[in-house]
N, C-alpha and C positions, 0 to 999 in steps of 0.2 A: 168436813163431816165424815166422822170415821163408821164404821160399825164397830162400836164400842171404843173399851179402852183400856190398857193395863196400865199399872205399876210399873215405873222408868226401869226397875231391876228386870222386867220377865221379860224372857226373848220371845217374838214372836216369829215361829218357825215353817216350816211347811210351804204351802202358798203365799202364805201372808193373811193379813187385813184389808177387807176391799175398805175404800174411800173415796172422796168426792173432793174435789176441789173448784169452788165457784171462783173465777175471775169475770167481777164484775167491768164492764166496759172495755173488752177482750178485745186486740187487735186482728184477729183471726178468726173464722168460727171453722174453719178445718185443720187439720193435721196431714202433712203430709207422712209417709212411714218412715223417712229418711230423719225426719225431723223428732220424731217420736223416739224413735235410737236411739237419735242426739240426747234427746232427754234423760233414758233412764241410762245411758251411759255417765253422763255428767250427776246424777244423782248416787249411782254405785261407788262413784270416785270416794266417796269419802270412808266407805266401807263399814259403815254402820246402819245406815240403810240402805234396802234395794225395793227397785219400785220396778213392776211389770206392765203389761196390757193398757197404758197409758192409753187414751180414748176421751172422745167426747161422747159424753149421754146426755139424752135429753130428759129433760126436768121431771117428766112424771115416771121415771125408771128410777129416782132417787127413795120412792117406795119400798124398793128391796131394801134397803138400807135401815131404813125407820124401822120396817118389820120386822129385818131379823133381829133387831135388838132383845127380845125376848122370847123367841119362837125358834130359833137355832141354837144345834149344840155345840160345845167347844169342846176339844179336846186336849188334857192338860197332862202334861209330867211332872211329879212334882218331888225334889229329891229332899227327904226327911229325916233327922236324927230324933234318938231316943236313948236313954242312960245307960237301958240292960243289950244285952245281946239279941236281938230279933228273933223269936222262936218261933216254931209253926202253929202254937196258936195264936200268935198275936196275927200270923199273915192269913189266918183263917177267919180273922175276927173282922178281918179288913177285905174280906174274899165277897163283893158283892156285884154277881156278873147280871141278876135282873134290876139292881140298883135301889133306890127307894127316895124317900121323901124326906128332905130338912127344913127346920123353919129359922129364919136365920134377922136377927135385929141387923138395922143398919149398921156398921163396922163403926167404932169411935173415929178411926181415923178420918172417913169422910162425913161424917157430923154435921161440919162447916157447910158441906156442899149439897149435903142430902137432907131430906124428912126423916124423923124418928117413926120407921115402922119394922113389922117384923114381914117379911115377905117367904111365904111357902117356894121350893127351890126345889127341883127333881134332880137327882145324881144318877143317868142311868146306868152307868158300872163304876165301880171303883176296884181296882184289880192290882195287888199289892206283890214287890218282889224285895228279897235281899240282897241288896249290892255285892259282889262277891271279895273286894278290896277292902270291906267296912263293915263287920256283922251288926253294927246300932245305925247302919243308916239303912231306910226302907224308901224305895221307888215306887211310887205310886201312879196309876195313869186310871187317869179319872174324867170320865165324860159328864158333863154336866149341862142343867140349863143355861142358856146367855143370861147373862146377870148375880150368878153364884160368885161371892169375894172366897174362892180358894184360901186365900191363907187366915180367915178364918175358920173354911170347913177345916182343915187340919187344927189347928191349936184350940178353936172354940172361944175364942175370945171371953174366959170369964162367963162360960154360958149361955153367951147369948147368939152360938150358933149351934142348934143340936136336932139329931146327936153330930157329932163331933169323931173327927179320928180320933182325939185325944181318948174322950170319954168310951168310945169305942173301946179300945185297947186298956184304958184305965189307968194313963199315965201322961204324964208331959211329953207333947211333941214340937218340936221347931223343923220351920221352913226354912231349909238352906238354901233353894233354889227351885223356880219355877220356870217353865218353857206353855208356851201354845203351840200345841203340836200341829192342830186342825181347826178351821170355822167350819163348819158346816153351812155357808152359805154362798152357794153356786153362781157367783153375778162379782163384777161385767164379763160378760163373755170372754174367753179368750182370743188374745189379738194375734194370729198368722202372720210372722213376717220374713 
């Protein structure tokens, strides 16, 4: 059980994603810290994931989890092209430090997995820069509600996410690259070792 989930492509960076792991009919019910090490050493080995604070919790702390799904913000990077040269109105267009409100239809892509609705989404800032190596690609870091499909906010999927950077700016935009910068969600504890 994760708190939430991305896209296999987007790195998730900073602390991480807290998560849960039920081992039903567990040889153990403790941790030693020696052994804990052992863990997320042999899990770092592989060098595409790294796992911290390994711990056991107990069942009714798995709330944090459920909760934050929708009640915490993410914080995202999101590196974007566009055809023309990025001007300072387009970074003025995309300049919103008290943030606002999107309404955004489920994404086609998850369709299969999801309800057809449109669900209201808060972006509290979206704060736009020009790469200095690329004048048509624009960095974007964008705090949002949990739940918001980013690369929709950016391209608008055909409309059915707005407004839109795109529409924003008034032109075709692609996701080259997306990161999770931050959860905002304070739990499990960290583990002293």
């Amino acid at each position: 059980m994760s708190s939430g989930r991305e896209d296999v492509d987007v790195r998730c960076l900073g602390a991480g994603r807290p998560f849960v792991l039920e081992i039903p009919n567990a040889f153990r019910s403790s941790l030693s810290s020696d052994l804990v090490r052992q863990m997320e050493e042999n899990i770092d080995v592989s060098q595409k994931v790294s796992v911290r604070d390994i711990q056991i919790v107990k069942r009714e702390e798995l709330i944090h989890i459920k909760m934050g799904e929708e009640q915490k913000r993410k914080c995202y990077r999101a590196l974007c092209q566009i055809s023309t040269i990025v001007t300072v109105d387009i970074l003025k267009r995309l300049d919103f430090q008290n943030g606002f409100e999107i309404q955004q239809k489920t994404p086609i892509r998850v369709l299969h997995r999801r309800p057809l609705h449109t669900r209201p989404r808060t972006i509290y800032s979206l704060k736009p820069s020009v790469c200095r190596q690329n004048k048509k690609l624009i960095i974007l870091d964008i705090v949002t509600q949990a739940g918001t499909y980013i690369k929709e906010l950016v391209h608008g999927e055909f409309g059915r996410t707005t407004p839109s950077v795109a529409s924003l700016i008034g032109q075709h935009i692609d996701i080259i690259a997306l990161d999770v910068v931050e959860i905002d969600l304070d739990w499990p504890p960290s583990v002293c070792t």
